[in-house]
Backbone bond lengths (Angstrom), bond angles and torsions (degrees), N, CA, C in turn:
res aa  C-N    CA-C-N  psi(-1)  N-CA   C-N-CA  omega(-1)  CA-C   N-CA-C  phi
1 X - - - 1.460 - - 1.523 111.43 -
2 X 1.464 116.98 -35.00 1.312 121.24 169.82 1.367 122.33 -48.32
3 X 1.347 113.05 -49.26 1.618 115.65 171.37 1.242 119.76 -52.47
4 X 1.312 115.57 -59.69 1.040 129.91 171.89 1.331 132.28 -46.43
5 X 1.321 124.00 -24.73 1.448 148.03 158.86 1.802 107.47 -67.95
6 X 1.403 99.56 -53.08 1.842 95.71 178.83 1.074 125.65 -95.20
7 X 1.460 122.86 4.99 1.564 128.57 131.34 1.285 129.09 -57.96
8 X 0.950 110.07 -44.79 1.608 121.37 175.62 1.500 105.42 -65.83
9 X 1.158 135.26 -54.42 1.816 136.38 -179.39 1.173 95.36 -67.95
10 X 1.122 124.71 -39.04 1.831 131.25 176.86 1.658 119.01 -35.30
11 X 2.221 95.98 -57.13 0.927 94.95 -164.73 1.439 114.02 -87.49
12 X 1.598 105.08 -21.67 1.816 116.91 -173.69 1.563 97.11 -63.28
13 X 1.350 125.55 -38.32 1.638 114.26 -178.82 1.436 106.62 -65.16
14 X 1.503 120.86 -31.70 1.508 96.80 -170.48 1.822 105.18 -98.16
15 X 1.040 108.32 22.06 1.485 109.21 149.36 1.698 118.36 108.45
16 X 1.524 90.90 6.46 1.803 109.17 168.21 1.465 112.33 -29.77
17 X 1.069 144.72 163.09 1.718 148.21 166.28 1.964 108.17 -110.85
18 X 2.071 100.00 -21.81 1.490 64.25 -179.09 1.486 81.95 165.76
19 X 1.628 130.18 125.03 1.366 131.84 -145.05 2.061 83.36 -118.00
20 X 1.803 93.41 168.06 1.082 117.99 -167.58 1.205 107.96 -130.05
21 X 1.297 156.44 57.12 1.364 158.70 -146.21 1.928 112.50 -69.63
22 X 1.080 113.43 95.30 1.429 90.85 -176.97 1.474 108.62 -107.33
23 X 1.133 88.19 138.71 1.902 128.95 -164.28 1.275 99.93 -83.14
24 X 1.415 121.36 129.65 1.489 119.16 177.35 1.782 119.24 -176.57
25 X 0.739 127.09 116.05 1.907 133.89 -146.39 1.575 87.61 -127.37
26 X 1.018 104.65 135.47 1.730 123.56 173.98 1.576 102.71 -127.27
27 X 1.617 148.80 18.82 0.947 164.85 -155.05 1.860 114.71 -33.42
28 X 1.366 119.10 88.48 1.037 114.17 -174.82 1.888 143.79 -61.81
29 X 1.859 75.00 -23.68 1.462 104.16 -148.98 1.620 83.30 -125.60
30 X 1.630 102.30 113.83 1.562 142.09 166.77 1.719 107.54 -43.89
31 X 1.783 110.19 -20.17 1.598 89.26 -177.06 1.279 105.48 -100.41
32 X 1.396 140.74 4.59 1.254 157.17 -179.64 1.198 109.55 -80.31
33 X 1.491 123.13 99.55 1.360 121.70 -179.89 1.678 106.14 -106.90
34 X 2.026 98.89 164.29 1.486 103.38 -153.58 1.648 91.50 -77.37
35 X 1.141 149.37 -2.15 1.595 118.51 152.50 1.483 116.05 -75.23
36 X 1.313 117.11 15.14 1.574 99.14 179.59 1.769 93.37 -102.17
37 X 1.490 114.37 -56.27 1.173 112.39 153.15 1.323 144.48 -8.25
38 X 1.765 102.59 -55.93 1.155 98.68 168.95 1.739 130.83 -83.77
39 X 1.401 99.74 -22.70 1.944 117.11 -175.23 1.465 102.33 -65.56
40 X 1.961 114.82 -40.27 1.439 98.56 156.39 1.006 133.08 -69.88
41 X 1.363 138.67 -1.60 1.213 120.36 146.14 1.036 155.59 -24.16
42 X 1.383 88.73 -77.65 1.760 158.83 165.51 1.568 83.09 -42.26
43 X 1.159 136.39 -69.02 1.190 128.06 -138.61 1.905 93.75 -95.30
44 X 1.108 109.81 -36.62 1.257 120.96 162.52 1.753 110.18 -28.22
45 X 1.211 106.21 -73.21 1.496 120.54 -162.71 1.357 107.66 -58.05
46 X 1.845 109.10 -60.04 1.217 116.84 156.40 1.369 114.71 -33.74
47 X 1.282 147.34 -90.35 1.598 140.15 -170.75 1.460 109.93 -37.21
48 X 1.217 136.98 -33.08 1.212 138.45 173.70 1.335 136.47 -78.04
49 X 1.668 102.58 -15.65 1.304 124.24 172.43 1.619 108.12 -83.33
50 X 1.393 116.31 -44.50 1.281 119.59 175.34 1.515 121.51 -85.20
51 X 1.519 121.07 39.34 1.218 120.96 162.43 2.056 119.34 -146.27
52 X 1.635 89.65 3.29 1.320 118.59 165.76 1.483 127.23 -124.04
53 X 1.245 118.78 163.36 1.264 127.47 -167.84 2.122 123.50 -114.59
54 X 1.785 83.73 -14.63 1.276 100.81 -144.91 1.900 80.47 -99.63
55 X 1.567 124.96 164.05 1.485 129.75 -154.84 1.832 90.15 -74.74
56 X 1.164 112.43 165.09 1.800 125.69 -164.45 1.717 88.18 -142.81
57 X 1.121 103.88 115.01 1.748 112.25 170.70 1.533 109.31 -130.40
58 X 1.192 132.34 141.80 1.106 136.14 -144.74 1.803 89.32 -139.17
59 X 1.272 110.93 128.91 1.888 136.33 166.62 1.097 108.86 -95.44
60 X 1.211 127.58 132.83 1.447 131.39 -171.29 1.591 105.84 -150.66
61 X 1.275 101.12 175.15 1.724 119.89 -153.40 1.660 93.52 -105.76
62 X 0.971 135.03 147.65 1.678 122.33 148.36 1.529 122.01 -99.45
63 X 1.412 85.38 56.82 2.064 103.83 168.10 1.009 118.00 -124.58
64 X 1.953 128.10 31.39 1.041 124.90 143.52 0.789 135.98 -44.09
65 X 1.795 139.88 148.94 1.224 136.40 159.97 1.555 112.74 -53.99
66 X 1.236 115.74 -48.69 1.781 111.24 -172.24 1.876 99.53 -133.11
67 X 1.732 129.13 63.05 1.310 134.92 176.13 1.440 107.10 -13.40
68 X 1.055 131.72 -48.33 1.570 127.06 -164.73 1.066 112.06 -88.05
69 X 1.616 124.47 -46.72 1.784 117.41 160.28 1.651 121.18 -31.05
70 X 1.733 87.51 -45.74 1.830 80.93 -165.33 1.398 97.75 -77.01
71 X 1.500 136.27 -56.10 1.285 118.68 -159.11 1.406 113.66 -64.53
72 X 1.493 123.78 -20.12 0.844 119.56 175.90 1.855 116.12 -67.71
73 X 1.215 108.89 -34.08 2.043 116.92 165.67 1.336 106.26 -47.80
74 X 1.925 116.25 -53.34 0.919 109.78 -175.80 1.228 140.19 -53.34
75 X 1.786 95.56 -34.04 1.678 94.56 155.32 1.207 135.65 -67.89
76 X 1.286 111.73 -41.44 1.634 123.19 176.41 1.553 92.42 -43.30
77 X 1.073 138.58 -73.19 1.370 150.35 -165.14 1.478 111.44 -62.77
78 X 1.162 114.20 11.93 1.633 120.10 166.51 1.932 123.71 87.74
79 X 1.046 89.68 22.62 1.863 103.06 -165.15 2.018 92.20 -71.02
80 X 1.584 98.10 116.09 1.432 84.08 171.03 1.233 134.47 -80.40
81 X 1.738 109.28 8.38 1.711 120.60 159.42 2.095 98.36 179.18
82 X 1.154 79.72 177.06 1.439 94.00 -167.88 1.634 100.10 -128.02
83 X 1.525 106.03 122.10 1.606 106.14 172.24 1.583 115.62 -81.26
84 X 0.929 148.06 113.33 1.828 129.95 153.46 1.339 117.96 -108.33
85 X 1.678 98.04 106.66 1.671 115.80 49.68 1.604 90.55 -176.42
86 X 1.387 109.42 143.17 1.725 109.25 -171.32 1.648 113.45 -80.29
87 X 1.033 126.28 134.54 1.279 132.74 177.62 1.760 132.56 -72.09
88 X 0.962 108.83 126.70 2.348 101.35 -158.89 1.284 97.75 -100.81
89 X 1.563 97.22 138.27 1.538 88.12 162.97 1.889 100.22 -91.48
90 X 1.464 96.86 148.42 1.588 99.49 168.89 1.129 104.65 -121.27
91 X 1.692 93.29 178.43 1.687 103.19 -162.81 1.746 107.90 -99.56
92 X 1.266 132.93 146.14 1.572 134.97 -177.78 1.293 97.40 -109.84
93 X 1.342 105.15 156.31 1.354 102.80 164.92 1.678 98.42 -138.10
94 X 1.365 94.04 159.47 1.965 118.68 -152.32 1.780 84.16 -101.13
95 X 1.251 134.20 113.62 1.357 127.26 155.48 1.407 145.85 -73.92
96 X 2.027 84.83 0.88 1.787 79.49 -177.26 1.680 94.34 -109.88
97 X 1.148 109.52 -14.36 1.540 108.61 166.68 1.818 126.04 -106.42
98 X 1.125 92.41 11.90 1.500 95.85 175.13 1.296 119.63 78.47
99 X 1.225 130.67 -21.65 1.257 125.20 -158.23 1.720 121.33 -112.27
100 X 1.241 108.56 -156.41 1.702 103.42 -149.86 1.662 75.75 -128.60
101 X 1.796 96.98 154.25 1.613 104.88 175.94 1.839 95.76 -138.93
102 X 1.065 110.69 -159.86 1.353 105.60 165.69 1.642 84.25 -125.04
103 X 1.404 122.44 -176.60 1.180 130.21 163.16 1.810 121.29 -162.93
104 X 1.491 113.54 130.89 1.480 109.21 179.48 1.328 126.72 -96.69
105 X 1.233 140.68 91.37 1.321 139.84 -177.67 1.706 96.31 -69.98
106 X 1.895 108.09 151.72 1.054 114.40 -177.77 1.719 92.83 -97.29
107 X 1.445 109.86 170.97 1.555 109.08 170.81 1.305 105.25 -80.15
108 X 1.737 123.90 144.01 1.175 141.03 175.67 1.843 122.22 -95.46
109 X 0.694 122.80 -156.43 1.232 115.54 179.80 1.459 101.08 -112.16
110 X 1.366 111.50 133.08 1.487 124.58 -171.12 1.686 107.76 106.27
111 X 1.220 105.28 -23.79 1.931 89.33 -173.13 1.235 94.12 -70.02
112 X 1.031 161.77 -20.32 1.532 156.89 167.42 1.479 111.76 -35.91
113 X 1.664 120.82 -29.86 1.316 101.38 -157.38 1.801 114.70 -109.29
114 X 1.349 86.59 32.51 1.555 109.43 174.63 1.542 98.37 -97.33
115 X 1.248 105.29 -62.05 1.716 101.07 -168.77 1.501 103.26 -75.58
116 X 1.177 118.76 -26.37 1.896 105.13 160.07 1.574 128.80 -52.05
117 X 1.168 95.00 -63.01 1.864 100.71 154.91 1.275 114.77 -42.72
118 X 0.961 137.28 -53.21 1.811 123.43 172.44 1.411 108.04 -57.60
119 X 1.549 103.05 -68.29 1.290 92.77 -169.88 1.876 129.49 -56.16
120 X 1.210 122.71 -22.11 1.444 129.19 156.43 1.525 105.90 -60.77
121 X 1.169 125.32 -46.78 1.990 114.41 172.83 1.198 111.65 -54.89
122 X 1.390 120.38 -50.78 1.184 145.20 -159.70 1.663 130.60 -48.80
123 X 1.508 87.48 -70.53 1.794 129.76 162.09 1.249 117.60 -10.41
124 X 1.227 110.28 -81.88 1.579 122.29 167.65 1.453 118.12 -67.28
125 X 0.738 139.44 50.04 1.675 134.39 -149.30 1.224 111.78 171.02
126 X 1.634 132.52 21.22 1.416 143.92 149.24 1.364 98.94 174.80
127 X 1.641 96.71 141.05 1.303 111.25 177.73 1.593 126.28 -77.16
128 X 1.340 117.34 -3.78 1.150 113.30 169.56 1.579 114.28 -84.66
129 X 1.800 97.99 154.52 1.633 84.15 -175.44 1.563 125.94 -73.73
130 X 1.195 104.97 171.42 1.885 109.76 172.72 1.203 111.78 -120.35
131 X 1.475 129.32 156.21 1.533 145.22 -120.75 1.328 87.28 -167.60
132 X 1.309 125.98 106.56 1.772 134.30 -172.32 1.894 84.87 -97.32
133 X 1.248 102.40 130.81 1.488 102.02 -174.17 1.526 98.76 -135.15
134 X 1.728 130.09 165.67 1.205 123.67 152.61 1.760 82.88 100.97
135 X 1.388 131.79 146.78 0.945 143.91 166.33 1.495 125.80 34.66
136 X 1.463 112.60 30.90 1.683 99.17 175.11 1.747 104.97 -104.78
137 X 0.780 126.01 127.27 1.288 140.64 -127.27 1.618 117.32 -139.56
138 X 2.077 103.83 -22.74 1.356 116.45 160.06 1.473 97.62 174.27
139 X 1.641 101.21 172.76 1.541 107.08 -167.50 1.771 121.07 -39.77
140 X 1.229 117.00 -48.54 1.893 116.56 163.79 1.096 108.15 -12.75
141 X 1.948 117.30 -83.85 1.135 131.41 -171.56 1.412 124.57 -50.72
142 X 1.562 117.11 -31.52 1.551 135.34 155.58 1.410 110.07 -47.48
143 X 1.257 102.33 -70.01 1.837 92.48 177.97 0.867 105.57 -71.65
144 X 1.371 143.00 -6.35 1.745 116.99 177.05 1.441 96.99 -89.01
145 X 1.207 115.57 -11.15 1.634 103.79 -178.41 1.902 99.94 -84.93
146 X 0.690 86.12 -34.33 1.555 92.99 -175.48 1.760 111.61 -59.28
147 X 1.179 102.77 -65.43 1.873 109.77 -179.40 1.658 87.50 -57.36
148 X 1.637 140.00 -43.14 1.251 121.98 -173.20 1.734 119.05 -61.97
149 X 1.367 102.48 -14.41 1.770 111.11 169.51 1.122 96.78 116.12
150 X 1.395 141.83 41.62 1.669 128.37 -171.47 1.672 87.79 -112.99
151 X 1.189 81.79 139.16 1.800 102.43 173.45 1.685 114.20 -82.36
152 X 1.337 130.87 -12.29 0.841 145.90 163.22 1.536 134.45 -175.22
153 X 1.013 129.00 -164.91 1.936 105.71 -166.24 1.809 74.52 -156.89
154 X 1.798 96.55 156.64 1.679 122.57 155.80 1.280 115.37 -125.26
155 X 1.250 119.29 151.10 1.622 107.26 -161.35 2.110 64.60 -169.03
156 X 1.343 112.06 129.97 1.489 153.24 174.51 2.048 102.23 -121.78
157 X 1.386 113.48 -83.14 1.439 114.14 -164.95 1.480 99.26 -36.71
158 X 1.164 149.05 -28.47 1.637 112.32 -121.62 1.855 70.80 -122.03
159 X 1.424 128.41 -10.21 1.523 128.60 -178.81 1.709 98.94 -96.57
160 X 0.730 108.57 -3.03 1.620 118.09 159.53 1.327 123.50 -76.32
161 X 1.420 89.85 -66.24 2.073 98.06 171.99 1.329 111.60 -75.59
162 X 1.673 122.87 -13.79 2.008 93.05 -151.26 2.075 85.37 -131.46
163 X 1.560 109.56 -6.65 1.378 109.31 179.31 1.214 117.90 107.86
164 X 1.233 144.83 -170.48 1.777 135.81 155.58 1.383 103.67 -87.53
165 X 1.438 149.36 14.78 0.996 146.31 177.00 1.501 92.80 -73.32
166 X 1.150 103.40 -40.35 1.842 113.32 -174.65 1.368 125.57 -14.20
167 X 1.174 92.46 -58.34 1.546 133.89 161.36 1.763 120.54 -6.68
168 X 1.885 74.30 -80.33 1.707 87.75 -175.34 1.769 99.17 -88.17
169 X 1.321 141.01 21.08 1.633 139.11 -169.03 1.786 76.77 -109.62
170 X 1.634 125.41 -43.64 1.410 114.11 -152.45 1.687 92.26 -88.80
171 X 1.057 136.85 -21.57 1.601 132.21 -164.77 1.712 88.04 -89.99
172 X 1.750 114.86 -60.07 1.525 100.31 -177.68 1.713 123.17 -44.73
173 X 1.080 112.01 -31.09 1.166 125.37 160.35 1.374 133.33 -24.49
174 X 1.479 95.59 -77.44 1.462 123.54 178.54 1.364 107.46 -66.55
175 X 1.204 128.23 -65.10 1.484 127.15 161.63 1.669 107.93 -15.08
176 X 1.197 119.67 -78.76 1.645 133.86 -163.61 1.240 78.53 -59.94
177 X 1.064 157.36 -76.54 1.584 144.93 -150.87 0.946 97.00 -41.29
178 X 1.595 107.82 -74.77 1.520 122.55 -164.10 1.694 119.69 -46.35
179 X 1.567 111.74 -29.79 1.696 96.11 172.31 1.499 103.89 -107.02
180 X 1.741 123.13 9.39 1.573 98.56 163.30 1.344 105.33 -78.14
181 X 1.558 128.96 -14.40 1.252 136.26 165.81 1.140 133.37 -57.25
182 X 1.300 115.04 -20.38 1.514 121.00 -150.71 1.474 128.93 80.62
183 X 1.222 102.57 -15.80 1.743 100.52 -151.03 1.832 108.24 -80.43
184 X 1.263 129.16 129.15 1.224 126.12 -167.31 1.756 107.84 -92.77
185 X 1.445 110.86 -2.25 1.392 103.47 177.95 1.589 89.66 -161.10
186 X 1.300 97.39 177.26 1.381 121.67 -174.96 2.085 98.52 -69.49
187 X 1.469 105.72 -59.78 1.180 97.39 -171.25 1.928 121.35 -69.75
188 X 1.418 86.93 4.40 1.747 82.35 172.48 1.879 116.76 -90.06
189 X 1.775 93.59 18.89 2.065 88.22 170.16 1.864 92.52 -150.83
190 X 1.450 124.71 3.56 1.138 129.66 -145.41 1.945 86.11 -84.26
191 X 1.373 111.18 107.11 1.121 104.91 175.20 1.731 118.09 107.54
192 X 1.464 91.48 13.98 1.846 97.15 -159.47 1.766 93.92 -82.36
193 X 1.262 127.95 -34.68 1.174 137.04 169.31 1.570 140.36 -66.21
194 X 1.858 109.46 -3.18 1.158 116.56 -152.51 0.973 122.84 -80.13
């Protein structure tokens, strides 16, 4: 927790706007149960909130024991939003040489509809915002994150495959939705699905 505390003052002095903490337990040891797991967190976020000024958003796994308890702590505990859901690299292993690699799969189409499902449970059910993460891939998945109640979305794979042009193909997008819709802003559908 110490590190984690003087990284964070570390980074707000050199002029950060606003940290992302990602949360993530690989738990080796059988006597470690998931409320201890989670209170360090918890206590994590908390210590980090009280030595900065600048917004604290927290990335998380959906391998909680009970998803809505915790994000919901996380708010209680000051999280200025919650991403779902952070992406792992795992390890492969090579069979004709025995050995271990790491490996990065890009998101495909469909991993999106995990962190949509949260975020529609979610939405109404803490006031901090939510961050539909993991598989958005182009404007669709944006507005579906959006009508699901997400305050904003991250999407990495799809600037891999399609370039940073991506960018302006997923906002032109949303726009044209948005006035075959009618809708004059984001918050006039943001949540219509939740």
């Amino acid at each position: 927790s110490e590190g984690w505390v003087k990284f964070a003052k570390d980074l707000e002095e050199a002029g950060v706007n606003g940290l992302e903490l990602n949360f993530y337990s690989l738990p080796l040891k059988e006597d470690v149960n998931a409320a201890e797991i989670e209170e360090k967190q918890l206590n994590t976020l908390k210590a980090i909130k009280s030595v900065v000024s600048i917004p604290v958003g927290v990335k998380i796994s959906p391998y909680y024991t009970n998803l809505t308890a915790f994000v919901k702590k996380l708010d209680e505990y000051g999280a200025d939003g919650v991403t779902l859901f952070n992406r792992f690299f795992q390890p492969e292993i090579d069979i004709m040489s025995e050995t271990e690699s790491v490996t990065f799969s890009f998101s495909q189409t469909g991993d999106s509809l995990l962190p949509l499902r949260w975020t529609a449970l979610l939405s109404d059910r803490v006031s901090c915002p939510l961050t539909a993460g993991n598989g958005i891939l182009d404007e669709e998945d944006v507005i579906k994150a959006i009508l699901a109640g997400a305050a904003s979305v991250q999407f990495v794979s799809t600037l891999y495959k399609n370039g940073i042009p991506q960018v302006g193909t997923m906002v032109a997008g949303l726009e044209k939705w948005m006035e075959l819709k009618g809708y004059a802003s984001i918050e006039d559908f943001k949540g219509r699905m939740s």
